[in-house]
C-alpha positions as CSV (number, residue, x, y, z in Angstrom):
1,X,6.5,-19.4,-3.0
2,X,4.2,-21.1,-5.0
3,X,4.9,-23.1,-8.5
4,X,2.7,-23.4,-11.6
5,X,3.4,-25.9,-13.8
6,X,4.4,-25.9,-17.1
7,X,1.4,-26.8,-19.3
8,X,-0.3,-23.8,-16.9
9,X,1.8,-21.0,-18.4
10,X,0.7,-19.2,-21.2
11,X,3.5,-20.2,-23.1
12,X,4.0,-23.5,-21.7
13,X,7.7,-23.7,-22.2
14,X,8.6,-23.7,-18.1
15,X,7.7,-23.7,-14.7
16,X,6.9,-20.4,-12.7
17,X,7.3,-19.5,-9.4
18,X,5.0,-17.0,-8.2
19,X,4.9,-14.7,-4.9
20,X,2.2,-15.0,-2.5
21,X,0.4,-12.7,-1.0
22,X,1.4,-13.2,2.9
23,X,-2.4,-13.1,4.2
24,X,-3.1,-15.8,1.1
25,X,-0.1,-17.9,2.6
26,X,-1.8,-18.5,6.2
27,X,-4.8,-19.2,4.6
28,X,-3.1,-22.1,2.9
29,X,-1.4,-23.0,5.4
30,X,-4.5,-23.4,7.9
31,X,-5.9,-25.6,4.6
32,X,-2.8,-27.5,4.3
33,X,-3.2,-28.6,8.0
34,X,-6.5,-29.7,8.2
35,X,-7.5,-33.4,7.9
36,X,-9.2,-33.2,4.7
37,X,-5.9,-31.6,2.5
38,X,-4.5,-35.3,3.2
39,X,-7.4,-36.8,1.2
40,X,-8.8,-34.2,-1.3
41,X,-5.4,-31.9,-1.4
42,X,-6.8,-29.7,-4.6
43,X,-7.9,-26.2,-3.2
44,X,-11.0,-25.8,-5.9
45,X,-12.5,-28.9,-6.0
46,X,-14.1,-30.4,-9.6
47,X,-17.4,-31.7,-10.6
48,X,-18.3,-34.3,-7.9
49,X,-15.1,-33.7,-5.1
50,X,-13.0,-35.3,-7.9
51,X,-9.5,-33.6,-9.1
52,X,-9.4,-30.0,-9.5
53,X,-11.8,-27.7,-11.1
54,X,-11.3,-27.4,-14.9
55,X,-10.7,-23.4,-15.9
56,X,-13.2,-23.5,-18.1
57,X,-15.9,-24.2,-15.2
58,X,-14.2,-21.7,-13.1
59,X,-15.0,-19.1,-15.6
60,X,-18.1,-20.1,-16.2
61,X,-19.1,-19.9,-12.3
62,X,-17.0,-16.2,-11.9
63,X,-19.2,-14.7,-15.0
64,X,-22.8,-16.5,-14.1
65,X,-22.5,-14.9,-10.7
66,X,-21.0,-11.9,-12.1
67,X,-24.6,-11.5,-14.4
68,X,-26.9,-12.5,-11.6
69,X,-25.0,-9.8,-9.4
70,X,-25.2,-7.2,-13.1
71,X,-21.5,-7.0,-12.5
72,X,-19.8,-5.8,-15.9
73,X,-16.5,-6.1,-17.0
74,X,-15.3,-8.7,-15.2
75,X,-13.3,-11.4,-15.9
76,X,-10.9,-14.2,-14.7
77,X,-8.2,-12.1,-16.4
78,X,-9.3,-8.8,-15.1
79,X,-8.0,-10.1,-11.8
80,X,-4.5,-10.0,-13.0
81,X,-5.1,-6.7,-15.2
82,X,-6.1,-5.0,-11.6
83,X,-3.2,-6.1,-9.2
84,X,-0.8,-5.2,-12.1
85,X,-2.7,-2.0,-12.3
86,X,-2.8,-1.3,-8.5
87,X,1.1,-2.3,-7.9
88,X,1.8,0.2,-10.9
89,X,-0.5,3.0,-9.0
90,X,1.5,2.3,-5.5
91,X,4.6,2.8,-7.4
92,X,6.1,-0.2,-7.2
93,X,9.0,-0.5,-9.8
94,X,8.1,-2.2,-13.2
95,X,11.0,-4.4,-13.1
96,X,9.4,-5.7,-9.6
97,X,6.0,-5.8,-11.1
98,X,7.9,-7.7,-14.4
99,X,9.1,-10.0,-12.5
100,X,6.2,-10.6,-10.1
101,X,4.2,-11.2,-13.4
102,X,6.4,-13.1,-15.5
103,X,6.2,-11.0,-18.7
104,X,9.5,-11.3,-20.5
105,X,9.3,-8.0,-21.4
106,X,8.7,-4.4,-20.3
107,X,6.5,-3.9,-23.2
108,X,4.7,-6.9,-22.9
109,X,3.8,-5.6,-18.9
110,X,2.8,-2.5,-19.9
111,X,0.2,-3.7,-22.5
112,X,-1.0,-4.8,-19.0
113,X,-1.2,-1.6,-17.0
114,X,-4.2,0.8,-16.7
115,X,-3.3,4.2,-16.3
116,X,-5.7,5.9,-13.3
117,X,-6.6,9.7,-13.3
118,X,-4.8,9.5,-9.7
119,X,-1.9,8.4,-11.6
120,X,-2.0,11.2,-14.2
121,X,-2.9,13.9,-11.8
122,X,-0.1,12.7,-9.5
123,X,2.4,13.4,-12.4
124,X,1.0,16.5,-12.9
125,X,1.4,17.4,-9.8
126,X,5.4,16.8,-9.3
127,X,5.7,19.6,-12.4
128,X,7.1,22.7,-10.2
129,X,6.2,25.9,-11.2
C-alpha cells in the first residue's frame, strides 16, 4: 500500500492510500534496497539530484516527448482516465474501481470511464433472442 499525502489529493482535505500494482511493488522494493534510496530516497529525482521532481516539470517532460514522438492525446491524466477505463472493460465492479480511485461518488467515477465498442458490443451480445 502506498500513501499520498494530503496536500497531493485533489481535494486536499486527507491522506490516501492507494493499491499497487504487484509488478510496480518489486520494482520498488529492488529501489528501496539499493544503496542509493538511503541517500537520494525520492523515486523521480528534481532539477539537479535535489528533492523530488516538481509536477509541473513532469508534465512538461511527458508532453515534449509525447510531440517529438507525434503522440496525441496524451496526458499525465490520461493515465488515470485509461486504467479506470481498462478495469471498467475487464469488468471489475465500480464500487472496486470507486474505491481503487478514490472518487466519493459513483457519478463522479463514471465522469471517468470511456465506454469501448468492445464494451457496447459485448452488451449487445448477452441480449437473447
Amino acid at each position: 500500500m502506498q500513501v499520498i499525502r494530503s496536500y497531493n489529493t485533489k481535494g486536499k482535505a486527507e491522506t490516501r492510500e492507494i493499491q499497487v500494482h504487484p509488478q510496480l511493488k518489486e520494482y520498488l522494493a529492488e529501489h528501496h534496497k539499493s544503496d542509493r534510496w538511503h541517500t537520494r530516497p525520492h523515486l523521480f529525482l528534481g532539477r539537479h539530484g535535489r528533492g523530488h521532481i516538481n509536477k509541473t516539470s513532469a508534465d512538461k517532460i511527458l508532453r515534449d516527448t509525447c510531440r517529438k514522438l507525434e503522440l496525441e492525446g496524451i496526458s499525465t491524466h490520461s493515465f488515470r482516465r485509461t486504467a479506470l477505463t481498462r478495469m471498467s472493460d475487464a469488468g471489475v465492479p465500480l464500487r472496486h474501481i470507486q474505491a481503487i480511485s478514490g472518487h466519493k461518488t459513483l457519478a463522479a467515477l463514471e465522469r471517468y470511464l470511456g465506454v469501448t465498442e468492445r464494451q457496447k458490443e459485448s452488451a449487445i451480445a448477452t441480449l437473447d433472442f
